[in-house]
N, C-alpha and C positions, 0 to 999 in steps of 0.2 A: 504494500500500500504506500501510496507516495506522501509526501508530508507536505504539508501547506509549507507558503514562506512566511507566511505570518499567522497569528493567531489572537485569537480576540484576549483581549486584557494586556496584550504587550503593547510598550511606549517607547516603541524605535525611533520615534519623533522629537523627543524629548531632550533637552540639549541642556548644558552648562547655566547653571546661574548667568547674567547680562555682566555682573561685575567680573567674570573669571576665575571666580573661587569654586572650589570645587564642591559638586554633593556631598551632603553629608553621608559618612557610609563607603563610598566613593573610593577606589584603590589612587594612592597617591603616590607617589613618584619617590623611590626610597625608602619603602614602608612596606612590613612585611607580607602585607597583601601580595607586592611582587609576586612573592615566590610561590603564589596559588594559580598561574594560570590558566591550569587544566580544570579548575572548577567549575567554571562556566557551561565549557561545554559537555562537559561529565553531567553537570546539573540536568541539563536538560535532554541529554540519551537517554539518562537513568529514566525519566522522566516517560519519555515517550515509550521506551519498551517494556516499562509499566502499563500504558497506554491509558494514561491521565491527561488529561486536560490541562491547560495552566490552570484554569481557573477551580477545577476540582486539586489540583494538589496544592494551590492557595490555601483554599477553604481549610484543607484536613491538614496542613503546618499553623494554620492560626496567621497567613502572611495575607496582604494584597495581592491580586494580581500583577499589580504594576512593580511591585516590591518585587515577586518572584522572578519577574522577569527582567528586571534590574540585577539578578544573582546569575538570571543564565545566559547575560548580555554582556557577563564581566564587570557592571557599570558598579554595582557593592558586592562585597567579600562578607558570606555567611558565617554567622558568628556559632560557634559550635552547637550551641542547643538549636541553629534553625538546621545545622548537617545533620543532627542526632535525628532530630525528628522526619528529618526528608528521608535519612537512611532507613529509617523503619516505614515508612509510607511506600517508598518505593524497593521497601523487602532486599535491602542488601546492608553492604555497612560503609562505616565511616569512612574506609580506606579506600575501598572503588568509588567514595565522590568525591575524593580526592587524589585519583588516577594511578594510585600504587598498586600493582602488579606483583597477587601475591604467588612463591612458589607454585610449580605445579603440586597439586595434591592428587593422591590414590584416589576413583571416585569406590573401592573396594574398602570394605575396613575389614580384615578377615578375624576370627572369636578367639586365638591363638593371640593377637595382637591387644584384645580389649583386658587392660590394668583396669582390676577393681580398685574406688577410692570410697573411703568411709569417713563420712560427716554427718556428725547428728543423730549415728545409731543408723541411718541408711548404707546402704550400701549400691554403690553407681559403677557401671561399665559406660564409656563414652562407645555411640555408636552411634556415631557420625562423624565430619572432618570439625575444629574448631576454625570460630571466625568466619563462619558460613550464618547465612541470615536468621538461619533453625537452627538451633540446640538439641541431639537426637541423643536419648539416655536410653539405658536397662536400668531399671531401679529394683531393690528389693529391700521393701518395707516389711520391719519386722512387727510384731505383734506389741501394743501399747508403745511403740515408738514414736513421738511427737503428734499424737492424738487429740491435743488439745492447743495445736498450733495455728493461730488464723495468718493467714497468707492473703496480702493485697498487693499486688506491683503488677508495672504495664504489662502490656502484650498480651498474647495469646497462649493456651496448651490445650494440648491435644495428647491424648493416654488412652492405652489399650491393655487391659488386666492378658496377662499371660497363665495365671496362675494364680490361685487362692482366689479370696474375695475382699475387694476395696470397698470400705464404707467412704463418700465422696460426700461433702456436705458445701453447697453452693448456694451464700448469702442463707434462706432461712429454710431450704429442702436440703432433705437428706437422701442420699441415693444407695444401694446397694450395685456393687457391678462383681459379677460373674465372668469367671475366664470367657474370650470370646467378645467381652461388653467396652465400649468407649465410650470417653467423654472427649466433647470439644469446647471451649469455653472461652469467654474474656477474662481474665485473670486481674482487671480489677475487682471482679466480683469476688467476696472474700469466701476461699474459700477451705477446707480443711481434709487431711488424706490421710487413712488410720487401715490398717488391715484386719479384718472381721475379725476372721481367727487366728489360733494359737500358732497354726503354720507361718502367717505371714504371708504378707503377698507381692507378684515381680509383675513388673509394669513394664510396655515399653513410654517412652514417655518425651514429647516434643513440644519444645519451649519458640518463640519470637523473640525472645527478647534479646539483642543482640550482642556478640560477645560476653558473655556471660561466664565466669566460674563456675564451677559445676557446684558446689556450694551455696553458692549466693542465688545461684540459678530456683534452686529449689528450695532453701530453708528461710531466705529473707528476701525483703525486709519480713520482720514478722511481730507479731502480739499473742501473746499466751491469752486464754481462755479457758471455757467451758466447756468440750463437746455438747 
């Protein structure tokens, strides 16, 4: 599909203060904005093979259109939390909007290679590459381990019970899931993950949130509770 040369809410019209001074925002000559000029047009690939509108990937950064397109015009240099945000809108990360090239990666992860890590009383196999948009676990929740844990932070998760049964309690419902059973969810929604029974139960289990510690991924931020 071909791309317009323009697009509504962009302000390629738009020119310099009459005094000569520059936009506020504005990369200045000697400043370390120089050294981002692959941001611009990263901004706006990323963008389109997203297949977002300017004016829908305005809206869901919190930006103007005319702003957004000040960033993918080169005209202002995005200040981290508007990269943070466009990285998870447009589902990759901070490093490809900012044109860095990372290693080739295995897209294989073979079960010889998955180190278990233990935090919290869980126990995590990484079963995915890190630094990737998704965060892809094996987890294995043991019996009264962090049961009364409430969990709110961005993004998305998505979990699939392998084994045993997960008691899943999202905002004020409570769910029972059965090997075989998923949930998919917004992970502001608070929500809390306990294994039924005395076996314990193994998830696979996939996070948005990007670059994430496998830790941090799943145990916070957090607030203790009441189941």
């Amino acid at each position: 599909m071909s791309t317009p040369a323009s697009e509504p809410g962009a302000d390629p019209a738009e020119g310099p203060p009459a005094d000569g001074s520059p936009v506020a925002g504005s990369p200045v000559a000697g400043s370390p904005a120089d050294g981002l000029p692959v941001v611009a047009p990263q901004l706006r690939a990323l963008r389109r093979r997203a297949s977002l509108t300017l004016e829908a990937a305005a809206r869901s950064a919190g930006l103007s259109p005319a702003h957004l397109s000040r960033l993918e015009t080169g005209r202002r240099q995005p200040s981290l939390p508007m990269l943070l945000a466009l990285a998870r809108i447009y589902g990759t990360t901070v490093s490809e909007l900012l044109g860095e090239t990372a290693a080739d990666r295995d897209a294989v992860l073979r079960a010889a290679d998955m180190e278990p890590t233990a935090a919290g009383g869980w126990t995590y196999w990484q079963a995915g590459a890190s630094g990737r948009g998704m965060q892809a676990l094996r987890v294995r929740v043991p019996h009264g381990s962090q049961g009364d844990i409430v969990r709110v932070h961005p993004g998305e998760e998505w979990l699939y019970v392998l084994s045993g049964r997960l008691r899943l309690r999202l905002g004020d419902t409570t769910h029972l899931l059965g090997a075989g059973d998923s949930a998919h969810f917004d992970s502001l929604t608070p929500h809390r993950i306990a294994a039924e029974d005395p076996d314990g139960v193994e998830l696979l289990f996939v996070h948005s949130l990007l670059q994430s510690p496998t830790a941090t991924l799943c145990l916070g931020p957090t607030s203790g509770g009441t189941p």
